[in-house]
DOVOMI-532005 format. One record per atom (N, C-alpha, C): residue in one letter; x, y, z. Coordinates in steps of 0.1 Angstrom, whole numbers, padded with zeros to 4 digits, always signed. Layout:
AXYZ ...
END
This chain:
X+0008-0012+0000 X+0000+0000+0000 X+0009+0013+0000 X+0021+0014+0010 X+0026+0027+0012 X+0033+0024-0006 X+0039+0018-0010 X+0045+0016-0025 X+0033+0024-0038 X+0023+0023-0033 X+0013+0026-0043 X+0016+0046-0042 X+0014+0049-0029 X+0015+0059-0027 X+0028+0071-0030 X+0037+0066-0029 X+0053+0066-0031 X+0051+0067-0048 X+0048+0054-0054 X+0046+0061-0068 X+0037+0070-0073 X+0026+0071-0068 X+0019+0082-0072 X+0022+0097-0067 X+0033+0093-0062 X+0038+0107-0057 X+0026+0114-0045 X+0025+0107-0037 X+0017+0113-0028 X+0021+0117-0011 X+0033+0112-0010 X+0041+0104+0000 X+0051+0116+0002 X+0057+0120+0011 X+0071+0129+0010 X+0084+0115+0017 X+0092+0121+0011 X+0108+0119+0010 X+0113+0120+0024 X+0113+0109+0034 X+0119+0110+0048 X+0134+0106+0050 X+0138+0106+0042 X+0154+0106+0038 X+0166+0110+0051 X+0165+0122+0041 X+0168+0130+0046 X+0171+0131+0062 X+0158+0136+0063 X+0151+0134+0082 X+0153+0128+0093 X+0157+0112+0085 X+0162+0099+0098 X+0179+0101+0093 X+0182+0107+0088 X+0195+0105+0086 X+0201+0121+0091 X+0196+0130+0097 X+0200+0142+0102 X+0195+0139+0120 X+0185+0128+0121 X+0178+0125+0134 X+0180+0109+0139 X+0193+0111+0137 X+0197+0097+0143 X+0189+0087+0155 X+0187+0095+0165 X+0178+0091+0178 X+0162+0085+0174 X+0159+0091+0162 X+0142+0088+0160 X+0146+0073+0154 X+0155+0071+0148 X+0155+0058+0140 X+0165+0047+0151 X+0171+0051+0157 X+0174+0043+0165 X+0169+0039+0180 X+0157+0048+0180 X+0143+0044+0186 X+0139+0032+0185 X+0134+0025+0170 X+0129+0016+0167 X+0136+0001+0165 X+0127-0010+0166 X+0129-0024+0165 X+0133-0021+0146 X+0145-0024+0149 X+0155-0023+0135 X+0138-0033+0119 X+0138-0044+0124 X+0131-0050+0112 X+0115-0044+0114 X+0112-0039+0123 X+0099-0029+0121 X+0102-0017+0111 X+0109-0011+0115 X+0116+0001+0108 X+0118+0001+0094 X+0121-0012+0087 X+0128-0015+0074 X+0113-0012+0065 X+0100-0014+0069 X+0088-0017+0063 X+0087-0003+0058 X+0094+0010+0059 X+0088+0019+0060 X+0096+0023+0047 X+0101+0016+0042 X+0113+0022+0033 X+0109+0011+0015 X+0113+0023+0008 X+0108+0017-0007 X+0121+0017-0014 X+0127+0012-0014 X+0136+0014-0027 X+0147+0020-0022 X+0152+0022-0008 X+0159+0027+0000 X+0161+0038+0005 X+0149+0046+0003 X+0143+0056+0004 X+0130+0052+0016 X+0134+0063+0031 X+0124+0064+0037 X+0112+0066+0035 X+0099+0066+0041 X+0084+0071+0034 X+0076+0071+0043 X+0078+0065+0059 X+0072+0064+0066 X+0077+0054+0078 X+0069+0058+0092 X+0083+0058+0101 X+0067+0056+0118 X+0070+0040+0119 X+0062+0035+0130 X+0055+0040+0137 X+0043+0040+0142 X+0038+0049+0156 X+0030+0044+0164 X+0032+0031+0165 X+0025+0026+0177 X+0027+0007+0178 X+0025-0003+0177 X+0024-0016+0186 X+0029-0023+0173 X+0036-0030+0177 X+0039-0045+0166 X+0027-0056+0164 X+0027-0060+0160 X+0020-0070+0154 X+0023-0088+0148 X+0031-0092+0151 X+0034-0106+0143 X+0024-0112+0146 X+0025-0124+0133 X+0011-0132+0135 X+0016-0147+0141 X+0013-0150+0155 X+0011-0160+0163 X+0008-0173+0159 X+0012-0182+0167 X+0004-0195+0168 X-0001-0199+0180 X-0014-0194+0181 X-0020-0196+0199 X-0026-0211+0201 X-0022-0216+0208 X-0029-0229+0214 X-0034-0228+0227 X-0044-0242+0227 X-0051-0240+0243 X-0040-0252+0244 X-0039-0252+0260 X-0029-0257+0261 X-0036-0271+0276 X-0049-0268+0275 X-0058-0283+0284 X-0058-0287+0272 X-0065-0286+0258 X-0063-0296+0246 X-0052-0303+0244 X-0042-0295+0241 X-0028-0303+0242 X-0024-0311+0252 X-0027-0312+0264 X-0028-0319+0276 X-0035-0329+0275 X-0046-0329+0272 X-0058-0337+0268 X-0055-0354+0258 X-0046-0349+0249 X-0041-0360+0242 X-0021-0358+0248 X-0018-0353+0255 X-0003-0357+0256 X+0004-0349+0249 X+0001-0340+0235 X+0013-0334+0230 X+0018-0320+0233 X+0029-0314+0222 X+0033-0305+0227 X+0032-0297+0211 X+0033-0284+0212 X+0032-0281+0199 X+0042-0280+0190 X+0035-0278+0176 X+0045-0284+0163 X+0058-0272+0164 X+0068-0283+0160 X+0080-0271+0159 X+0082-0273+0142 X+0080-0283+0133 X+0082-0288+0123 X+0070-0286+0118 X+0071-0283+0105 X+0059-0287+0096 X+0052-0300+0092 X+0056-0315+0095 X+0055-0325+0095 X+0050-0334+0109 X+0057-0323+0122 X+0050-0324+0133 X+0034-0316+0135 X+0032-0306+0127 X+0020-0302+0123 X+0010-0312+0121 X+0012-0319+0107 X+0004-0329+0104 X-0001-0338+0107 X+0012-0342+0120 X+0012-0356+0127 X-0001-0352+0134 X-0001-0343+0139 X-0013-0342+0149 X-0027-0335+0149 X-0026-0339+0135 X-0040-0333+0129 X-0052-0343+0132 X-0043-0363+0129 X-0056-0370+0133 X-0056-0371+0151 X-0043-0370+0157 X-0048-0372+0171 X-0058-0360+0181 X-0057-0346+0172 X-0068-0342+0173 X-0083-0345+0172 X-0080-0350+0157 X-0093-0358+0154 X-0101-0367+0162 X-0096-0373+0164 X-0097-0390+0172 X-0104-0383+0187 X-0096-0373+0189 X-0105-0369+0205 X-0114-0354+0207 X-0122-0352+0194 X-0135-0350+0189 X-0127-0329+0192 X-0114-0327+0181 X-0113-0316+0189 X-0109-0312+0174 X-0113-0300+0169 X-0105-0293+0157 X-0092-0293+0159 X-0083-0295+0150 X-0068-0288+0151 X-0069-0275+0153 X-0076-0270+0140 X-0070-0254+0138 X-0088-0253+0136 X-0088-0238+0141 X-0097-0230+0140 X-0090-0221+0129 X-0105-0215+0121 X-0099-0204+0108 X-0109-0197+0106 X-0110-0182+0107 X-0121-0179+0102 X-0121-0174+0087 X-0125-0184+0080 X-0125-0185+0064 X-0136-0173+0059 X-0145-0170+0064 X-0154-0162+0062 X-0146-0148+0057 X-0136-0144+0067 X-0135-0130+0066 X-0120-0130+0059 X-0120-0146+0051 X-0106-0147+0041 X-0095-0141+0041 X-0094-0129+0053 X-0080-0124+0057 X-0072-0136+0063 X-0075-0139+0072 X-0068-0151+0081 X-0064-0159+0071 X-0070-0167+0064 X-0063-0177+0052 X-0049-0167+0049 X-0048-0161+0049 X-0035-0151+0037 X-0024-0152+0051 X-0024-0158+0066 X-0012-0158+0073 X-0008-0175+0071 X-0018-0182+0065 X-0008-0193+0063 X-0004-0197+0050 X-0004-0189+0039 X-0002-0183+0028 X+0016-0174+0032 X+0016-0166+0040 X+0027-0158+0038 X+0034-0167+0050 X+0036-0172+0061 X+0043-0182+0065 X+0048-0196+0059 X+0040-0199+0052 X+0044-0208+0046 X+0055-0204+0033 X+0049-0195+0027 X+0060-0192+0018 X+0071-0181+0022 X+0071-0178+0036 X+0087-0175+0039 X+0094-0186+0045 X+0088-0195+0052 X+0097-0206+0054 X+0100-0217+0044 X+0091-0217+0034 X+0099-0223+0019 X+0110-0213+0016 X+0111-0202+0011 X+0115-0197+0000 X+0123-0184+0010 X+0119-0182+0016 X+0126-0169+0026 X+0121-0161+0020 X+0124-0148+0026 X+0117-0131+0024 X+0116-0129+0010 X+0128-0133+0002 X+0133-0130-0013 X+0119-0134-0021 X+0114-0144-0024 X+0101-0150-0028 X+0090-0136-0028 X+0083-0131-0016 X+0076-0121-0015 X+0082-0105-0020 X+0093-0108-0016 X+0101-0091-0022 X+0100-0093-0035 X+0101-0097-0046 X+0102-0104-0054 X+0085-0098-0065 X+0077-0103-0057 X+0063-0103-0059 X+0059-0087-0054 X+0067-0085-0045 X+0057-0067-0043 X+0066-0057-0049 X+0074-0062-0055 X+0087-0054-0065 X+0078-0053-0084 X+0071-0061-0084 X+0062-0063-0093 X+0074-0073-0101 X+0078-0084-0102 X+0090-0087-0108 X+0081-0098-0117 X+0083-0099-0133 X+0077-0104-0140 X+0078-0121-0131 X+0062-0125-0138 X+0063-0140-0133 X+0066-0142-0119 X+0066-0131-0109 X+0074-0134-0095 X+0065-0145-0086 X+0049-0146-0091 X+0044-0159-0082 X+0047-0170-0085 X+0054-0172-0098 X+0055-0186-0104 X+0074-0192-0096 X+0075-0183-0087 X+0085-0189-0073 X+0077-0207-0074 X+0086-0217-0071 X+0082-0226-0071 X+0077-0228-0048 X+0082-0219-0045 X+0079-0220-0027 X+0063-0213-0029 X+0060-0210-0036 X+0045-0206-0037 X+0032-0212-0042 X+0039-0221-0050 X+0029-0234-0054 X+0028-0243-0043 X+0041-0245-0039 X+0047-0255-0026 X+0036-0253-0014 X+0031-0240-0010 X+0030-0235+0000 X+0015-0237-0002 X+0009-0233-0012 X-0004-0237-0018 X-0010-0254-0017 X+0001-0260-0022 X+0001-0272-0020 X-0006-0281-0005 X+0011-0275+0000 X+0006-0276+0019 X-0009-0273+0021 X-0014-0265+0018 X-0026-0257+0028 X-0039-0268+0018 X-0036-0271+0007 X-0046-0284+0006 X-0044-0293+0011 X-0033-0297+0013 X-0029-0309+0017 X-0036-0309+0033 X-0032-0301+0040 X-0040-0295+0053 X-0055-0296+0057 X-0059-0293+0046 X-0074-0293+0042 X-0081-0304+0042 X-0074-0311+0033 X-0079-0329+0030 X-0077-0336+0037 X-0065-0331+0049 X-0067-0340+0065 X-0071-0334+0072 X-0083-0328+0070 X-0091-0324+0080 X-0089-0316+0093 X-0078-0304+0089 X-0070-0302+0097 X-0077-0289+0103 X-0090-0279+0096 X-0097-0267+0100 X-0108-0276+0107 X-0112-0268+0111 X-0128-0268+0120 X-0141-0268+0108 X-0146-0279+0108 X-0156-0281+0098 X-0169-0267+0096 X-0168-0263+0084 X-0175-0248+0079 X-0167-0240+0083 X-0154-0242+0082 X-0142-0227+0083 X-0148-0216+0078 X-0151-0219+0065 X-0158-0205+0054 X-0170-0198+0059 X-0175-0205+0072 X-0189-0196+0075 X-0184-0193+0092 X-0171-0189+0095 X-0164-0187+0105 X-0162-0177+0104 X-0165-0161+0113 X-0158-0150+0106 X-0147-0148+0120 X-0136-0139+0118 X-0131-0139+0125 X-0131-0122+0131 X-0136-0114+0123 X-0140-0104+0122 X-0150-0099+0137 X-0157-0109+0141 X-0166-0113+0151 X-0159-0121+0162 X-0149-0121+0159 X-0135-0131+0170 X-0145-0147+0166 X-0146-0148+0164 X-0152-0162+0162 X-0140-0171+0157 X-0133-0171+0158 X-0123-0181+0155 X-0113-0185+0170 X-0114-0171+0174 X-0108-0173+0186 X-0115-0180+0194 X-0129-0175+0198 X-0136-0185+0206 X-0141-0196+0205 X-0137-0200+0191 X-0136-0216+0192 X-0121-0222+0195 X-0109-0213+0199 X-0101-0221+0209 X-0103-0220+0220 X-0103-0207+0231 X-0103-0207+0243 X-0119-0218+0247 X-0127-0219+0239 X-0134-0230+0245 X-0136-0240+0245 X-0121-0247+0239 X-0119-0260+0239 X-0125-0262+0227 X-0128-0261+0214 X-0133-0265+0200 X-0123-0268+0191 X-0110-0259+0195 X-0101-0263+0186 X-0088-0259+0193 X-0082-0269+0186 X-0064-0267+0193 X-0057-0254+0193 X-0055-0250+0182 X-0047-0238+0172 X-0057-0231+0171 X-0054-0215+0169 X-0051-0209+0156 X-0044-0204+0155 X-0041-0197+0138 X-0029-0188+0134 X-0037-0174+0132 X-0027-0167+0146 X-0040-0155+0142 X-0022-0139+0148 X-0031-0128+0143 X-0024-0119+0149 X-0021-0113+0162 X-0013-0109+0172 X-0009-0109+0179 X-0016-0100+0188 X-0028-0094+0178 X-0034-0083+0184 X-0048-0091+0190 X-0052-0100+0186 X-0062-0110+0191 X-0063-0113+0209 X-0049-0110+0210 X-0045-0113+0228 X-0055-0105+0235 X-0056-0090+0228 X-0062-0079+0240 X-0075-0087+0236 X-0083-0088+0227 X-0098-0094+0226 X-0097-0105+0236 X-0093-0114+0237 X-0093-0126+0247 X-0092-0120+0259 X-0080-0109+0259 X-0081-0110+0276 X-0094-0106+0282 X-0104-0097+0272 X-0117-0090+0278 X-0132-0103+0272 X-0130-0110+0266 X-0137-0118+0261 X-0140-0133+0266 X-0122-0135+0272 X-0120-0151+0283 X-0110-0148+0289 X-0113-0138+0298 X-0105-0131+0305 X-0100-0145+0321 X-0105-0153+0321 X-0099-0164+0333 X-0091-0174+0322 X-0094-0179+0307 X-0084-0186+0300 X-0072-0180+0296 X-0071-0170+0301 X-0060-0157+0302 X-0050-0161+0313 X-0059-0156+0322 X-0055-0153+0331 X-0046-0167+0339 X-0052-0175+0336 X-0052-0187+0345 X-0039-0195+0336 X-0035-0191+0328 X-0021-0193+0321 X-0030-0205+0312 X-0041-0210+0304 X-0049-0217+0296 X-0042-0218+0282 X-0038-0198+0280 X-0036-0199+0262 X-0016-0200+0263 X-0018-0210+0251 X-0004-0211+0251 X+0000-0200+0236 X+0015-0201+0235 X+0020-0193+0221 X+0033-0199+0215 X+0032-0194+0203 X+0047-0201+0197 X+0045-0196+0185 X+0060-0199+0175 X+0064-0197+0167 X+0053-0205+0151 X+0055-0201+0140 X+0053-0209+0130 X+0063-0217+0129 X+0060-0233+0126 X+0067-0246+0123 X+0078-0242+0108 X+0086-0245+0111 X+0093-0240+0103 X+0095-0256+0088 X+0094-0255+0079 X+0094-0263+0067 X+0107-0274+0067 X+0108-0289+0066 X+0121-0294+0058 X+0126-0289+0044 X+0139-0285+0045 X+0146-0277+0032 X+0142-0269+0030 X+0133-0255+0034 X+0130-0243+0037 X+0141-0236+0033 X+0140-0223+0027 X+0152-0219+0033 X+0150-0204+0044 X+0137-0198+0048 X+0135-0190+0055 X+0142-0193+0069 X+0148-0183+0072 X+0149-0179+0092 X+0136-0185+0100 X+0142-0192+0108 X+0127-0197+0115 X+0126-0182+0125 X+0135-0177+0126 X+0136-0163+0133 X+0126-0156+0129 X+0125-0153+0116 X+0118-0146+0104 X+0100-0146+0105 X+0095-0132+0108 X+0079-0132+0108 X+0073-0128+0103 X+0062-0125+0101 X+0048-0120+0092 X+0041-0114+0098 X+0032-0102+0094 X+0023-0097+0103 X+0023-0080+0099 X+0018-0075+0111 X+0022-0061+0110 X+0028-0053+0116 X+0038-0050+0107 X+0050-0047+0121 X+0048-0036+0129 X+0038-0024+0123 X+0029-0015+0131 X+0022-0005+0124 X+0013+0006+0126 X+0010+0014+0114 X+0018+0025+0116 X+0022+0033+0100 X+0030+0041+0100 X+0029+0059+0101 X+0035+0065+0100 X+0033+0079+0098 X+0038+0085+0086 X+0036+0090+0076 X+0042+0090+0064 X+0033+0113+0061 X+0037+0117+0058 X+0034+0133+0056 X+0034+0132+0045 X+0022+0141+0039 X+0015+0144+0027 X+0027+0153+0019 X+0029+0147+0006 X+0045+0156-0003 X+0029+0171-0005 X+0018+0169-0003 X+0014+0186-0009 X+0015+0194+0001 X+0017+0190+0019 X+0017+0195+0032 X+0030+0210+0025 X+0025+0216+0034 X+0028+0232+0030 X+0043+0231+0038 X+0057+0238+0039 X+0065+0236+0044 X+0063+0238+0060 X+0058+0246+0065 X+0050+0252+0078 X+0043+0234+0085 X+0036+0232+0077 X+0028+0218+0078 X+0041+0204+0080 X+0044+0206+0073 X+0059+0194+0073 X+0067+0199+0086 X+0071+0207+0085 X+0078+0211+0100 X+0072+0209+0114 X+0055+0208+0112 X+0051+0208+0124 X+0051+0193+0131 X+0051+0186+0120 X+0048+0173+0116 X+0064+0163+0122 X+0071+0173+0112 X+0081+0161+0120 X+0090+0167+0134 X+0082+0174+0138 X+0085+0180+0155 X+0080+0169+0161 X+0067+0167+0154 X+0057+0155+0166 X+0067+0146+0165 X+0073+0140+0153 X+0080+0127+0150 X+0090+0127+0163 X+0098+0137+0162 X+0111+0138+0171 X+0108+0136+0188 X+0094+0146+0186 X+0097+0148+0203 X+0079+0143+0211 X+0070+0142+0200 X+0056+0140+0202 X+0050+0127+0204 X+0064+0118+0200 X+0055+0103+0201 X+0063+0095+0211 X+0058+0082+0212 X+0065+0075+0223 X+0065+0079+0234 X+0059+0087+0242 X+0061+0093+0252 X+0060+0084+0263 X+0062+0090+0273 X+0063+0077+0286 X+0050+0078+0291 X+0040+0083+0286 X+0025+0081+0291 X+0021+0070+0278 X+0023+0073+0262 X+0022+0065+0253 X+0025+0052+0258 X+0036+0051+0259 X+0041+0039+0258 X+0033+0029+0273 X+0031+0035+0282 X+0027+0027+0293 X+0009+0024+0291 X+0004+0037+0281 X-0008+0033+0279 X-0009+0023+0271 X-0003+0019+0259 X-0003+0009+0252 X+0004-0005+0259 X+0011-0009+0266 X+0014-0016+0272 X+0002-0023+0283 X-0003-0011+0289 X-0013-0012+0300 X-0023-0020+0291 X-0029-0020+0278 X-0039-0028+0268 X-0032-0038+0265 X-0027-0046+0266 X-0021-0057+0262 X-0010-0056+0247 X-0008-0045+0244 X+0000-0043+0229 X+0016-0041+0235 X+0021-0039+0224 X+0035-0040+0226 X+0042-0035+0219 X+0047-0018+0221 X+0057-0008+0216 X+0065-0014+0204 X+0066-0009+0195 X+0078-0011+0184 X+0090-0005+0184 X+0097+0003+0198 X+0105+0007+0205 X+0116+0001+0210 X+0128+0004+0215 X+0141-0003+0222 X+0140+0002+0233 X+0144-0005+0240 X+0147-0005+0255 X+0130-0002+0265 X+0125-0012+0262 X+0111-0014+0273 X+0112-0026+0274 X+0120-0036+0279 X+0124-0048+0285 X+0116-0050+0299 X+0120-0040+0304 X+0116-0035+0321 X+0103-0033+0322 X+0098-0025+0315 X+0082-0023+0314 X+0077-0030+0312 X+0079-0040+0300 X+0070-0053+0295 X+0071-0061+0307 X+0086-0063+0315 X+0086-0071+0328 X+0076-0071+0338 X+0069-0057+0340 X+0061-0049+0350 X+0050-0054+0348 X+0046-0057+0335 X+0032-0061+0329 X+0025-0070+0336 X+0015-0070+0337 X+0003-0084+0342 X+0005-0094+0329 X+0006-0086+0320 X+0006-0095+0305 X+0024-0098+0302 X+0031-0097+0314 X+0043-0096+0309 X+0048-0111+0301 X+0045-0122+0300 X+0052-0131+0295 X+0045-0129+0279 X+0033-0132+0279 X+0032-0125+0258 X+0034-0115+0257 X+0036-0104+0264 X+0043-0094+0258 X+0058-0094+0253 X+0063-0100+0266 X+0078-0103+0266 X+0084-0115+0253 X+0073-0122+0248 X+0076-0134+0237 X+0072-0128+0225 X+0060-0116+0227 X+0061-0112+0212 X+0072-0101+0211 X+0078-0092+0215 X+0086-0084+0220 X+0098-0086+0215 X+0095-0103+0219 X+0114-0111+0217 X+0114-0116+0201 X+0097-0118+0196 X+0095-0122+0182 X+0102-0113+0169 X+0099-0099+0177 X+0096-0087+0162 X+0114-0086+0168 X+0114-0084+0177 X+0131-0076+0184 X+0145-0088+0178 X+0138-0100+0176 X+0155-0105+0169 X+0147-0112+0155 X+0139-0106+0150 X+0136-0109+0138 X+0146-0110+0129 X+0155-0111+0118 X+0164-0108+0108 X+0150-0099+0099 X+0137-0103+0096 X+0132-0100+0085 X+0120-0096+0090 X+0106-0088+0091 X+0095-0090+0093 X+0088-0084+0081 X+0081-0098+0078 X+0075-0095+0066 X+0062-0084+0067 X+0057-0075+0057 X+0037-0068+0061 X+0032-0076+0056 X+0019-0076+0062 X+0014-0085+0057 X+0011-0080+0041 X+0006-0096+0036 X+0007-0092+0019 X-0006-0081+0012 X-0015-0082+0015 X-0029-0075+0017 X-0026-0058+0016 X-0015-0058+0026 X-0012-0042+0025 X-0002-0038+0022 X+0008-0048+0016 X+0023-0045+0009 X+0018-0041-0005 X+0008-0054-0013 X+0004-0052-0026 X-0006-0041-0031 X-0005-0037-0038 X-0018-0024-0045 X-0032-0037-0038 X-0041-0024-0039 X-0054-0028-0037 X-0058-0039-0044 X-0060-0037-0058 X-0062-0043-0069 X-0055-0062-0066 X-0046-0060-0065 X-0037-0072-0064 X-0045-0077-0050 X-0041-0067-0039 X-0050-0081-0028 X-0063-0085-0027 X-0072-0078-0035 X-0084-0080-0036 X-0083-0098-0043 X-0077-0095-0052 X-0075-0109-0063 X-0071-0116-0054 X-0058-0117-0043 X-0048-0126-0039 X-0060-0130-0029 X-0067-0123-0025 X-0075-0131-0009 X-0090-0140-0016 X-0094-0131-0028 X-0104-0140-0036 X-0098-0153-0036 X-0085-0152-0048 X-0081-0165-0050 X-0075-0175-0042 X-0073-0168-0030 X-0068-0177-0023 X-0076-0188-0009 X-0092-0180-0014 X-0101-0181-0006 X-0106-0198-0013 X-0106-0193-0025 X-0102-0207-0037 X-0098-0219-0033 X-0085-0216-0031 X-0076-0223-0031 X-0080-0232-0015 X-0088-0231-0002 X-0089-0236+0009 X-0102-0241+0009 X-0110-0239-0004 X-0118-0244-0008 X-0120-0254-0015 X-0106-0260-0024 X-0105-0268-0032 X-0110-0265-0044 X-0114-0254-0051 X-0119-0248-0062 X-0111-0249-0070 X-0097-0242-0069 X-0089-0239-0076 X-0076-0248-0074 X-0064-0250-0085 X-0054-0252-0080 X-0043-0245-0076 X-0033-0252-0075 X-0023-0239-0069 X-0019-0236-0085 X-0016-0244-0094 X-0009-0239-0105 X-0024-0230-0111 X-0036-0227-0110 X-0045-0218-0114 X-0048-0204-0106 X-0039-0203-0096 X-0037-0195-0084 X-0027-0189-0087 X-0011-0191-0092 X+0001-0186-0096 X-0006-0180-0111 X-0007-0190-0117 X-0014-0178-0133 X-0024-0167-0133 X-0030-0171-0119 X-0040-0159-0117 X-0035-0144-0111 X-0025-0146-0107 X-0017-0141-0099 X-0007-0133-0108 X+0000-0138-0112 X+0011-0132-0125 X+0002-0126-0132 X-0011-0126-0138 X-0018-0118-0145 X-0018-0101-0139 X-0018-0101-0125 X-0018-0091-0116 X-0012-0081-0115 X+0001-0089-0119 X+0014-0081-0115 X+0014-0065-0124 X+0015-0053-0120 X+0015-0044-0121 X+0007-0037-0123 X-0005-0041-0118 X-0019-0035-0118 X-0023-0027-0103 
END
């Protein structure tokens, strides 16, 4: 999205700005920060909570049959029937509101193919879906499908309504893959499966012969601040005063903390410590802070046009409508639209 804007020239040139204001940019969680930049050129510059997208488990289900969660993608699988067998979904999804499908879409294809695969694709690079880690990754999420691995009627799940969530905390389903922002809805929605240490968390399983960082995440690394190129010079100066000295402030930062979110900032180690919510805060915290790479999600990296298609088709694709090789052609059709 911010790329759309950037070329239409709508965007001003922050260049300059983080490179005369050392302190604003070394404020930030280094791979949050990188999201903000097009072409090596600044454009926009974080202001408020990280985001990566999770893998929350209930953790009496897991108890319930003996296991522990998937570290591998193959350990995934394994425990799709022993879910089964003891009348419990694996994964909850809310397929309705077809955003959620697109995080096992972009995890999967950074732990095939690594970051390069998607850079690749939001670079507009001819043919860039026809990556073979993107068929791959397509592949997987049928394959997932046909063992029964969602919650029967995913597609009439919205998640939009938390409805996907509440079918883990109440024991319906093992998993989900959801964003990290889902925590604060839980804590006020099942606020004792919270509380009572119930919801567990972890990493995405990382692929055999992958070549992605299992370090490496997806999500949103935060929303940005980016100044209008027609703002009057008066307007621009007032603007990047706020940047310097108006954000983050030590009431900000503790207000956001205080809701269960989590600064895209350096050095709140100690605060997150202080938290009620200090251990997911402190594990998502630890997620985005030694990331090598954090991907946006894809929906808002690509022009409109493009995600509109990508979540259609991919809504497809979990549906068994489409295949993956009809999903990549549909897709390359896109590119620079």
């Amino acid at each position: 999205m911010l790329k759309s804007y950037v070329d239409a020239g709508q965007v001003a040139d922050l260049t300059d700005f983080v490179k005369q204001n050392p302190d604003v940019t070394s404020r930030y969680l280094p791979a949050v920060l990188k999201n903000g930049e097009i072409n090596g050129k600044t454009y926009a510059l974080p202001n408020n909570n990280v985001q990566p997208v999770v893998l929350y488990f209930n953790k009496d289900v897991f108890a319930k049959i003996g296991a522990q969660p998937p570290k591998t993608w193959d350990e995934l699988m394994a425990l799709v029937p022993k879910f089964k067998a003891a009348g419990v979904a694996p994964f909850s999804l809310g397929g309705q509101s077809k955003w959620p499908d697109l995080m096992w879409l972009e995890y999967l294809v950074e732990r095939i193919g690594g970051p390069e695969t998607f850079a690749n694709i939001a670079a507009n690079k001819p043919n860039a879906w026809s990556d073979p880690a993107v068929a791959d990754a397509l592949t997987k999420i049928q394959q997932l499908v046909d063992a029964g691995g969602f919650i029967n009627g995913f597609s009439s799940v919205a998640a939009d309504s938390n409805a996907d969530q509440a079918l883990l905390y109440t024991g319906k389903a093992a998993m989900v893959l959801q964003g990290g922002w889902i925590y604060q809805g839980m804590k006020k929605d099942a606020a004792d499966f919270v509380k009572n240490g119930k919801l567990g968390y972890t990493t995405f399983p990382t692929v055999s012969g992958g070549k992605g960082d299992p370090a490496n995440v997806v999500g949103n690394p935060s929303n940005f601040w980016s100044i209008s190129s027609k703002a009057t010079d008066s307007q621009k100066k007032a603007a990047l005063e706020y940047v310097k000295s108006g954000m983050f402030t030590e009431a900000d930062t503790q207000a956001l903390i205080a809701s269960g979110a989590v600064p895209v900032i350096n050095g709140i180690d100690s605060k997150l410590a202080a938290s009620p919510d200090k251990d997911f805060l402190t594990y998502v915290y630890g997620m985005a802070k030694n990331a090598p790479n954090f991907t946006l999600s894809w929906d808002q990296a690509l022009s409109p046009a493009q995600g509109d298609a990508m979540l259609s088709n991919l809504d497809q694709i979990f549906l068994k409508k489409i295949t993956p090789e009809q999903f990549v052609t549909t897709m390359n059709a896109t590119i620079g639209k």
